[in-house]
C-alpha positions in Angstrom: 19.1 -0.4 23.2 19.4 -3.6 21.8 19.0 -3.2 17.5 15.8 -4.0 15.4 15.1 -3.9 12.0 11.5 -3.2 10.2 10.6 -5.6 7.4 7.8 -5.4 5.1 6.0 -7.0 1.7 6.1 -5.9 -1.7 2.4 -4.0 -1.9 3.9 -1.1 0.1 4.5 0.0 -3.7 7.7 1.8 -2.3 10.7 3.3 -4.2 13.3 1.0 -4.5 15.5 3.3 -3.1 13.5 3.6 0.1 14.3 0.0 0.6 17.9 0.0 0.3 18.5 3.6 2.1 16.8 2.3 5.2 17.8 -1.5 4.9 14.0 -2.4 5.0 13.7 -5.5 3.4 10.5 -6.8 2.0 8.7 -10.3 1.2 7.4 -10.4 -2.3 4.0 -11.3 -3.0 3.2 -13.0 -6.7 1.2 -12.5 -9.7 0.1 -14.3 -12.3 0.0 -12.9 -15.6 -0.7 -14.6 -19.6 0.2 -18.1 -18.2 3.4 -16.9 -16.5 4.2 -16.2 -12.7 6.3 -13.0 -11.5 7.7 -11.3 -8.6 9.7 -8.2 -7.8 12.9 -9.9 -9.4 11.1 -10.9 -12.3 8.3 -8.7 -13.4 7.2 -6.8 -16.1 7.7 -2.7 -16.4 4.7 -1.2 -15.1 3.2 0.5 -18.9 3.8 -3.2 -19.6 1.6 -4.6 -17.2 -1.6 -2.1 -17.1 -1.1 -2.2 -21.4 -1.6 -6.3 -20.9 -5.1 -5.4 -19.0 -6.5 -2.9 -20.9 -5.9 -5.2 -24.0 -8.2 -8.3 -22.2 -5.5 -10.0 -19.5 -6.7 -10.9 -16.4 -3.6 -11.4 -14.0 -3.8 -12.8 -10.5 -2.1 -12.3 -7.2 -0.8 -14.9 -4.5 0.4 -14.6 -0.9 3.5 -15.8 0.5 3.2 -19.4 2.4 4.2 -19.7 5.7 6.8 -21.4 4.5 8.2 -19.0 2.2 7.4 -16.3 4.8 9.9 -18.3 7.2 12.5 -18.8 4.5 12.7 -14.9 3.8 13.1 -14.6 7.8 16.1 -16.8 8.0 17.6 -15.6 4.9 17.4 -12.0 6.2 18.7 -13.2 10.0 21.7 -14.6 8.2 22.7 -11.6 6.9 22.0 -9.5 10.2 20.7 -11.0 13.2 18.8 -8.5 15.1 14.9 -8.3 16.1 12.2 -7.1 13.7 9.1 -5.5 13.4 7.3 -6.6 10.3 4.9 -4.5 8.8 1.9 -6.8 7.2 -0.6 -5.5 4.1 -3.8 -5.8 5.5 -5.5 -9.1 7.0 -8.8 -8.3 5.5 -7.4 -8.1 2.0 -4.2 -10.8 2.2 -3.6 -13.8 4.1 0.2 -12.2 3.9 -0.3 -11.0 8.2 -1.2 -14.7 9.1 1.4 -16.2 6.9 4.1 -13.8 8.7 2.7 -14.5 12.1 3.0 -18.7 11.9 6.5 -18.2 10.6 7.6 -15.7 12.9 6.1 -17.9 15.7 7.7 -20.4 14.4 11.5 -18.6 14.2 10.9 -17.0 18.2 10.3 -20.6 19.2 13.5 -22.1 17.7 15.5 -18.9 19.1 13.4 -17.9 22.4 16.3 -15.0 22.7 14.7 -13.4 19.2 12.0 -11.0 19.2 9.9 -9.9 16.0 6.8 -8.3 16.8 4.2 -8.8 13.3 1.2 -5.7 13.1 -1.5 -5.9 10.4 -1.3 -2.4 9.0 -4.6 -2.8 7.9 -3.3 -0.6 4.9 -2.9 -1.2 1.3 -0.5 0.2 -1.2 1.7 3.0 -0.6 -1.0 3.7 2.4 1.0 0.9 3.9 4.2 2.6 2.6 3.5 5.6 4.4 3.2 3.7 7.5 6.8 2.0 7.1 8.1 5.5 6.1 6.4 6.7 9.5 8.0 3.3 11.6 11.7 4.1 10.1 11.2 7.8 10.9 10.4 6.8 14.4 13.0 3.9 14.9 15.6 6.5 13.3 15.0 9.0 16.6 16.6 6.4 18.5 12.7 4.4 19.7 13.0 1.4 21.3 11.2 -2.1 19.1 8.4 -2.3 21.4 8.2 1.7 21.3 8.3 1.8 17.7 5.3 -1.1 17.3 3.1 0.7 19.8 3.9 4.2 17.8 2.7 2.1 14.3 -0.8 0.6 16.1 -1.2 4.0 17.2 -1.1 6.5 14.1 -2.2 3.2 11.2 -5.6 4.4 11.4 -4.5 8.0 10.8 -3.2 6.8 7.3 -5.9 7.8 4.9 -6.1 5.7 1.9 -7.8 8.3 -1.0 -8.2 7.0 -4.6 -10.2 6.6 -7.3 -10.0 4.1 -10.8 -10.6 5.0 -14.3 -12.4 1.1 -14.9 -15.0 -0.2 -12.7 -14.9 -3.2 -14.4 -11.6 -3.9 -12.7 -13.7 -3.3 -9.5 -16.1 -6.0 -10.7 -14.0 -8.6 -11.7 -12.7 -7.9 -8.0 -15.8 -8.2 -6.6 -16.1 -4.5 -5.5 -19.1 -3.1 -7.7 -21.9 -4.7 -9.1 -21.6 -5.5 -13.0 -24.4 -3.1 -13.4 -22.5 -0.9 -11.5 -19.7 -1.1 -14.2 -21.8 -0.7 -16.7 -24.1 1.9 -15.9 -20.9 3.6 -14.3 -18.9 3.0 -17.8 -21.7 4.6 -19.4 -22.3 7.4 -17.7 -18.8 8.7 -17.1 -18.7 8.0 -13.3 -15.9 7.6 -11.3 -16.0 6.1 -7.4 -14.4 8.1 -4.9 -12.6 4.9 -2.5 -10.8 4.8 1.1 -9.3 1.8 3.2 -11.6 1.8 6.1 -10.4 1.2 9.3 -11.2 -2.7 9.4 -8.3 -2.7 6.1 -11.8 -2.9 3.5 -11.7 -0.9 0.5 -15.1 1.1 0.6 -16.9 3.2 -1.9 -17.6 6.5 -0.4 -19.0 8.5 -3.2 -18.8 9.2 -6.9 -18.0 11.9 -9.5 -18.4 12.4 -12.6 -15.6 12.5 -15.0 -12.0 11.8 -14.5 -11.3 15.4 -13.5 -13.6 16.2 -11.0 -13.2 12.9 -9.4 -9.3 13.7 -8.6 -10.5 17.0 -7.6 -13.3 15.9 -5.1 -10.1 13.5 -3.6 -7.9 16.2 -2.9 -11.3 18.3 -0.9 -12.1 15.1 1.4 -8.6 15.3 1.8 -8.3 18.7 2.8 -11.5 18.0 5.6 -9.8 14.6 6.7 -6.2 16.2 7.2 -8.1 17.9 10.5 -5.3 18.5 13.3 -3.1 15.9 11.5 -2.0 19.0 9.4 1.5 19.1 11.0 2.3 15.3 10.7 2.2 15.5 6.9 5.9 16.2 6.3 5.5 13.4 3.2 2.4 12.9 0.9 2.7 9.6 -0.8 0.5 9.3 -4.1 0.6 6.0 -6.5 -0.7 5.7 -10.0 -1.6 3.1 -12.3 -0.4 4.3 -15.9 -1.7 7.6 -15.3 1.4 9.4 -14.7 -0.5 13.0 -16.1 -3.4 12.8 -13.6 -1.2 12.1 -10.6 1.2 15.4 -11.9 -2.0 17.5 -12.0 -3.3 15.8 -8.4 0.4 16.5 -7.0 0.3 20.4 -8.5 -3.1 20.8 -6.9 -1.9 19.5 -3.6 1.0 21.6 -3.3 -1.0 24.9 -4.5 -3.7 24.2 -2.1 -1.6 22.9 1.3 2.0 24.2 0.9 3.0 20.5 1.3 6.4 20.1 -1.5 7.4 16.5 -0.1 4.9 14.5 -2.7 6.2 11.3 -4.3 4.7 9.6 -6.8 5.0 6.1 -7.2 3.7 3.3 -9.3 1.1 1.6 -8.1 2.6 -2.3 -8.2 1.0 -5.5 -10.3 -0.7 -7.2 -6.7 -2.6 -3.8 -5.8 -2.9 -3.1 -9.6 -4.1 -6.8 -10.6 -7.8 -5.8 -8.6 -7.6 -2.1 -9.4 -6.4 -1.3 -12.6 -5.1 0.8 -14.8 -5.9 4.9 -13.8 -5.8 3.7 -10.5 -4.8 7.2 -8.9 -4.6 7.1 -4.9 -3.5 9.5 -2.4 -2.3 8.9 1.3 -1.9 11.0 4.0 -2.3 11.6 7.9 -5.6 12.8 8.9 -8.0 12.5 12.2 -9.7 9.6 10.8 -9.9 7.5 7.9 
């Protein structure tokens, strides 16, 4: 079986020790923040960052050029030349997949003997993660590339994207809600209830009031969405935006309600957080649908 590797980008909002245990390297996207530009070598702690928002900053996010995109592939080739599945943040939220696709285009043509194979995930944050955890799992049960990037286009839109924000006015500035959406919603306590739909759109798919019962009516669509996926959920990936407390309660109430133990908590990363904000609190999962 000839040996691949599975790349990535940064808003998989991964441990960095998942990166470096299964030699998945990862493109980083950019933000913007006070005047200044950062990656994932040069960034800012993550209390940093959401502290910087609440207090008026207004960062923004760029995708990698093609270019860029076909520097990181050679780079990477150089230091082991195999083939690659890449595993892109969604099209409809990032030009990252088509930036990805020219340069790996672009690399096959040069060397017609290489072979990377780009999907759109058409998954955000650690929903994305989960389906790179899912990919290496395969790949690691001795799958073939092309086996492994059919297995990824077949289960992506069985990773359910769950999460709600503590500020709509995030979601305004984004473009998401309405500002009197974020008002009246600011007003009145309400907090929307989210998912990544399976065109790689964040949706509004209910609300709730207070912070509580929010997280609370999360973890019950998740219980209805899990379906017959049940079994497939050896991992629960969750990802928080400075609100390390309500992701410990969300994580206690998982495990009470499901038996599931394997939940990891990870930050939710400056290019998801720049359009979410802080209290961002998201949960992914397999279900039957999204």
């Amino acid at each position: 079986m000839k040996e691949f590797r599975i790349f990535t980008d940064s808003t998989t909002d991964l441990p960095v020790e998942f990166y470096e245990k299964y030699d998945v390297p990862y493109i980083s996207l950019t933000y913007n923040l006070d005047g200044a530009t950062y990656n994932d070598n040069h960034t800012v702690s993550a209390s940093e960052f959401y502290d910087k928002i609440r207090n008026g900053s207004t960062p923004t996010t760029s995708q990698p050029s093609p270019e860029i995109a076909e520097e990181f592939f050679r780079n990477e080739i150089a230091k082991k030349d195999t083939d690659i599945l890449f595993i892109a943040f969604s099209s409809e939220l990032s030009g990252t997949y088509n930036s990805v696709s020219l340069a790996a285009a672009n690399i096959m043509e040069e060397n017609p003997e290489r072979k990377i194979i780009v999907i759109d995930s058409l998954a955000a944050s650690t929903g994305e993660g989960l389906i790179v955890h899912k990919a290496v799992k395969y790949k690691e049960a001795g799958h073939t590339l092309e086996e492994t990037a059919k297995y990824v286009e077949d289960i992506k839109l069985h990773a359910v994207h769950l999460f709600t924000v503590d500020d709509l006015n995030c979601l305004h500035r984004g473009g998401r809600v309405s500002k009197g959406t974020a008002i009246l919603g600011t007003l009145a306590n309400i907090k929307p209830l989210l998912h990544t739909d399976n065109t790689g759109h964040l949706t509004s798919i209910g609300m709730a009031r207070g912070r509580k019962k929010s997280i609370l009516s999360l973890i019950d669509l998740m219980e209805k969405q899990m379906g017959s996926c049940r079994d497939q959920n050896d991992i629960i990936y969750m990802c928080n935006g400075d609100c390390m407390e309500d992701a410990e309660f969300a994580k206690e109430t998982i495990r009470t309600r499901f038996g599931i133990e394997n939940i990891v908590i990870t930050d939710t990363g400056p290019v998801i957080g720049a359009h979410s904000g802080p209290g961002t609190l998201a949960i992914f999962f397999m279900g039957d649908y999204r």
